[in-house]
C-alpha positions as CSV (number, residue, x, y, z in Angstrom):
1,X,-35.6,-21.2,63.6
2,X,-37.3,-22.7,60.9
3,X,-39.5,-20.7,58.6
4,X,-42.0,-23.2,59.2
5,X,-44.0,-22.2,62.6
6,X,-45.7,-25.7,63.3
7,X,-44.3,-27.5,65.9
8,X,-45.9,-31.1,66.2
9,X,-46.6,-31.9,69.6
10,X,-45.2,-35.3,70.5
11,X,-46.8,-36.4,74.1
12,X,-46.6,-40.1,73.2
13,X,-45.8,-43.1,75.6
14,X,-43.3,-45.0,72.9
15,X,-40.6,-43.6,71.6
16,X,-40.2,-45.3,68.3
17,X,-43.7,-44.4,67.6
18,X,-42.6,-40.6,68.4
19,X,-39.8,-41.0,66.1
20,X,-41.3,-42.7,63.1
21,X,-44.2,-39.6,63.2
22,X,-41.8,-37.4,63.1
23,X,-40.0,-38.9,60.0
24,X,-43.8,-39.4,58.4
25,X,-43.9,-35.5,58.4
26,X,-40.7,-33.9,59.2
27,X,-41.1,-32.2,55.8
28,X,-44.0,-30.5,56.9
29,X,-43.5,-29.3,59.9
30,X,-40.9,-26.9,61.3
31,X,-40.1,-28.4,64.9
32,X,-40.7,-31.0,67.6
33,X,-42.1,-29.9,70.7
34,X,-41.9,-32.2,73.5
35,X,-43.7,-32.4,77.1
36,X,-43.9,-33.4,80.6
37,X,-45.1,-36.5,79.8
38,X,-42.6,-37.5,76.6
39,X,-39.7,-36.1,79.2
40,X,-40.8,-38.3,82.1
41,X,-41.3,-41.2,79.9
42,X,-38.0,-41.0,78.0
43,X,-36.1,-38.5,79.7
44,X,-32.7,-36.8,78.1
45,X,-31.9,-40.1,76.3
46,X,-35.9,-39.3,74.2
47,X,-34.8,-35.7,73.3
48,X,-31.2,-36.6,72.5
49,X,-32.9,-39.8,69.7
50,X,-35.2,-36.8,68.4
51,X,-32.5,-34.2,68.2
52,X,-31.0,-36.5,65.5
53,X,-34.1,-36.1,63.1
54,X,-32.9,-32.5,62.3
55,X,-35.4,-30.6,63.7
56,X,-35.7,-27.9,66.1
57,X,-36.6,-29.3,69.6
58,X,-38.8,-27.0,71.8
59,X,-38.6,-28.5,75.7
60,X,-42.3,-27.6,77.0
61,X,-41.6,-28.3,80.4
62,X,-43.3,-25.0,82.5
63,X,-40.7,-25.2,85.5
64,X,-42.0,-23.3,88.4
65,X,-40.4,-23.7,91.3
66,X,-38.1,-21.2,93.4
67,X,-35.5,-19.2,91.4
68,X,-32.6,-21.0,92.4
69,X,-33.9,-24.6,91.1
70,X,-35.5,-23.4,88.3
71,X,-31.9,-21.6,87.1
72,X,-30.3,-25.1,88.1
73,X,-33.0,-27.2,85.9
74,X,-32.5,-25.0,83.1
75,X,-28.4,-25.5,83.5
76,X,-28.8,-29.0,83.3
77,X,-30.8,-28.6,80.1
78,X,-27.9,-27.1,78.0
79,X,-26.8,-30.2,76.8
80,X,-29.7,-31.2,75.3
81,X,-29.8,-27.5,73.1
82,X,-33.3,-27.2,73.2
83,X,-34.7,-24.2,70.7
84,X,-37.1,-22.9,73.4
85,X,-38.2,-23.9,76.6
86,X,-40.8,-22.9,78.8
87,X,-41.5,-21.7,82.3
88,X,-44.5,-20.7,84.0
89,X,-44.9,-16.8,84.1
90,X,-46.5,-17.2,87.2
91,X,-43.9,-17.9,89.2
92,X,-42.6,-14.4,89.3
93,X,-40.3,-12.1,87.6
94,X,-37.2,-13.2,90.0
95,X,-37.3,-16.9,89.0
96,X,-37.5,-15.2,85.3
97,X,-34.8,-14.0,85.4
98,X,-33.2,-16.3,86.7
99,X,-34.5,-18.6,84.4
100,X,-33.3,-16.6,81.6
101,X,-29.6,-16.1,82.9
102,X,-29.3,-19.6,83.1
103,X,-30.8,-20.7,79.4
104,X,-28.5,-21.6,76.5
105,X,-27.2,-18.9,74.0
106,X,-29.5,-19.8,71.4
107,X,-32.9,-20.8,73.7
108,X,-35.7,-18.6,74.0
109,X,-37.4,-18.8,77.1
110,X,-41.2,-18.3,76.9
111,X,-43.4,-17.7,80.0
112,X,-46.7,-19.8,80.3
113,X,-49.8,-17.4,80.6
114,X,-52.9,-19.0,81.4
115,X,-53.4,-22.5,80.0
116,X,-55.7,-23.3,77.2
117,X,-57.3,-25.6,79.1
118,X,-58.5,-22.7,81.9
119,X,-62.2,-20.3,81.2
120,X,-63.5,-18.0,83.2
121,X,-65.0,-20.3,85.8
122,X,-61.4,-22.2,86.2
123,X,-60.2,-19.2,86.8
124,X,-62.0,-17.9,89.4
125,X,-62.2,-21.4,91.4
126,X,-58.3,-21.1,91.9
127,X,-58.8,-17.4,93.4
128,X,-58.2,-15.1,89.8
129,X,-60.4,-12.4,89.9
130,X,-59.4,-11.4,86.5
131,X,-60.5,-13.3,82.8
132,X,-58.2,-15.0,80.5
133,X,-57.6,-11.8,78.5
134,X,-56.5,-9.8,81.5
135,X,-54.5,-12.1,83.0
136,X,-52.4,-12.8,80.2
137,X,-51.9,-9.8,79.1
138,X,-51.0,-8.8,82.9
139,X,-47.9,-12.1,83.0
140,X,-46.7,-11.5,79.0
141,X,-46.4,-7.6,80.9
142,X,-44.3,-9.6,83.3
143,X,-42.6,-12.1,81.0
144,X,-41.5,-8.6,79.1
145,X,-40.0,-6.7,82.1
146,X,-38.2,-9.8,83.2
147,X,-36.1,-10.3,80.4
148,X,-37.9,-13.2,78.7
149,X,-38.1,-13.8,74.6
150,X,-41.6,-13.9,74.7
151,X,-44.8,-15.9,76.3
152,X,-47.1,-19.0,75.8
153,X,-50.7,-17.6,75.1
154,X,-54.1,-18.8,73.7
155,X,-55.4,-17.6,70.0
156,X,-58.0,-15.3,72.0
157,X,-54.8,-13.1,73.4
158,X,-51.8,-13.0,71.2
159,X,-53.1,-10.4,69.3
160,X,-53.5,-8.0,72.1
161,X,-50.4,-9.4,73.2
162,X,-48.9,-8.5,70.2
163,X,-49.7,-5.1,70.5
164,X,-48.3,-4.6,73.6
165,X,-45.1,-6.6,72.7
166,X,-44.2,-5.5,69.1
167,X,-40.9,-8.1,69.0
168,X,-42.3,-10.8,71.4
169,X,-42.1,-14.6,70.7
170,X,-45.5,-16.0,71.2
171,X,-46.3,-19.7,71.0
172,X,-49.6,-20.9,70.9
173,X,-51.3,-24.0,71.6
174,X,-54.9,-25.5,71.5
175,X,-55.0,-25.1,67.8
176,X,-57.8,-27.2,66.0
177,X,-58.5,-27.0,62.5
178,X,-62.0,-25.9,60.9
179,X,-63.8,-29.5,61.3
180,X,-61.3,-30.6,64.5
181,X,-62.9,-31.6,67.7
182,X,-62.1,-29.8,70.5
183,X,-60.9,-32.4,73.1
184,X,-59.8,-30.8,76.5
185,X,-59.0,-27.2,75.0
186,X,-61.5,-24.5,75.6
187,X,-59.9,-21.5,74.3
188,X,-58.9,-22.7,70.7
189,X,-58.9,-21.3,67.4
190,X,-57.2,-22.2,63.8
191,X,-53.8,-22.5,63.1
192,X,-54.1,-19.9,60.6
193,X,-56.2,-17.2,62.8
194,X,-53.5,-17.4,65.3
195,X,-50.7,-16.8,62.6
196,X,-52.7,-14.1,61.3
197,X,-53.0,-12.8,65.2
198,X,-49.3,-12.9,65.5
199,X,-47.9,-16.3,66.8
200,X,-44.6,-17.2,66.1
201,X,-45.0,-21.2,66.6
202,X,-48.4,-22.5,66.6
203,X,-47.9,-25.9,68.4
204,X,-50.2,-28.6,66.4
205,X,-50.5,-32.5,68.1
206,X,-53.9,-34.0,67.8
207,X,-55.1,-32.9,64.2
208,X,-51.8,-34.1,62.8
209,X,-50.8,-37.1,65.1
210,X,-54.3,-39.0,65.5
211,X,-54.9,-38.1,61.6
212,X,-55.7,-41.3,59.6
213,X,-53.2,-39.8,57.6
214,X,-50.4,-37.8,59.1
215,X,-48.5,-36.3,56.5
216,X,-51.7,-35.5,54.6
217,X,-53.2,-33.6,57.5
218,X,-49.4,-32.0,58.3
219,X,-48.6,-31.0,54.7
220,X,-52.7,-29.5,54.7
221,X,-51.9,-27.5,57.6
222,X,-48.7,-25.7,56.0
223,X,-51.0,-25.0,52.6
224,X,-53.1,-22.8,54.9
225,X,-50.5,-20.9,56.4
């Protein structure tokens, strides 16, 4: 993995937009992470054009489904050799597993906590009794007995994550820098609290990609970190 722990976030509609970004700051930043809706829009044929830029691809695609066809959906990934996928921790410790057993070699498979886009209140409307705190800390707990490399978390948690995971791989997205707005994220911090908290890849899309300047706002990033 690259020393670098950015990973731009490329959720874009076009695909030669994606990959002239990417070339824009590829010096900058230590890996590509792509989502549901780069993978529905440009599917294996997207990551494969990507791959080819040189950089490490993470494949956030949060399967949850039963075990079986969430082992099967990670299978038919090999070939595209993602670095790290993810799955949703929810979904149990069996389709874990499962999940796991049927990753590539080299993938580390992260379990999704509680999304950065969920409070208190969001929380309790879909029948969680507990906060965001609690119930992260309760799935990495999970994520850990189940075999996984580590967990998707907000800045709020991976430090109390941490604790309880000394050599966990934690991810973490809703970053937004000092002066950034906030957008959809509600439990956000800086790129360089989280790094300081313990993330491993701190996943960055807005602040660099809607940046007047992209490399500028890239390359400031990495200074801080």
């Amino acid at each position: 993995m690259n020393h670098n722990p950015v990973f731009l976030a490329l959720d874009m509609p076009r695909l030669d937009a994606a990959e002239a970004l990417v070339r824009k700051v590829s010096g900058h930043i230590g890996g590509i992470k792509l989502g549901l809706e780069f993978f529905c829009a440009h599917g294996h044929h997207g990551v494969h054009e990507l791959h080819k830029l040189g950089l490490p691809i993470f494949l956030d695609l949060k399967l949850h489904d039963i075990p079986n066809t969430v082992a099967a959906a990670m299978q038919a990934i090999h070939v595209l050799e993602p670095s790290i996928v993810t799955v949703h921790a929810a979904g149990g410790r069996a389709m874990m597993e499962d999940a796991k057993a049927a990753a590539g070699e080299n993938c580390k498979v992260v379990g999704v906590t509680v999304l950065t886009s969920l409070d208190d209140d969001d929380l309790t409307a879909i029948g969680v009794k507990s906060d965001p705190n609690e119930q992260a800390l309760r799935l990495a707990e999970l994520a850990h007995s189940a075999g996984l490399d580590g967990i998707v978390c907000s800045g709020h948690e991976v430090g109390a994550v941490h604790k309880q995971w000394k050599d966990g791989f934690f991810v973490v997205p809703g970053l937004r820098l000092d002066d950034g707005k906030q957008g959809d994220q509600k439990r956000i911090v800086t790129p360089r609290q989280a790094r300081d908290a313990g993330a491993s890849v701190l996943v960055i899309g807005r602040p660099i990609s809607r940046a007047e300047d992209p490399m500028a706002a890239a390359k400031a990033i990495e200074a801080t970190l």
